[in-house]
N, C-alpha and C positions, 0 to 999 in steps of 0.2 A: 156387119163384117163377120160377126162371131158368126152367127146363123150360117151365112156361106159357107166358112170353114167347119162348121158342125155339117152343113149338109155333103161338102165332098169327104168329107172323114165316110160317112154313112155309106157313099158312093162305093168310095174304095176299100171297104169292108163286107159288101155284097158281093162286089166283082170278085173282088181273092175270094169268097165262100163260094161262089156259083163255080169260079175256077176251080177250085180245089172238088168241091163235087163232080165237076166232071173228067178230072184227071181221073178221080174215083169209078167212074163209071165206065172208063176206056181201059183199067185196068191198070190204068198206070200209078205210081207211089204219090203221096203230097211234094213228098219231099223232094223229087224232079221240080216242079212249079216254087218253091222256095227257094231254092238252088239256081235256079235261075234269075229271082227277083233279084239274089242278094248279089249275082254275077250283074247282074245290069245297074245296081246301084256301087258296084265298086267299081264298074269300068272306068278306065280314065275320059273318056267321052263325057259320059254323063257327068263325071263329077265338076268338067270344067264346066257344062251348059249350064249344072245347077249356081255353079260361081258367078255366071255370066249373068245369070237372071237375078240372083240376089243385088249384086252391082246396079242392074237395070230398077230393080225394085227400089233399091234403097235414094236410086236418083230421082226417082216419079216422086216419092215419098219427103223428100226433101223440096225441090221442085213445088209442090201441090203445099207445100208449108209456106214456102214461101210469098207464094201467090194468097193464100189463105190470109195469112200477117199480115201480107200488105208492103215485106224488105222489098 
């Protein structure tokens, strides 16, 4: 499980460097491309889907316990 999330960490740390080099290379500022991350992570949209999926997680998680234990 750790490995997975080390590997989408890794993931999503090339794509923002490859993004950022090419905002760079179009002329345009980083700071456009950050400004927009941090608008899409505050949108009320996303904040709720991120709620909704944590919900859904924490039910799999629970769920997948229980079946494990054997309740």
């Amino acid at each position: 499980m750790r490995k997975n999330l080390l590997i989408l960490a890794v993931i999503a740390i090339a794509v923002y460097l490859v993004g950022v080099e090419s905002a760079k290379s179009r002329g345009k500022n980083y700071e456009d491309l950050r400004h927009q991350l941090e608008r899409l992570w505050t949108s009320p949209d996303a904040k709720k889907s991120r709620k909704r999926m944590a919900r859904n997680a924490r039910k799999t998680i629970e769920k997948a316990s229980k079946n494990l234990l054997g309740s």
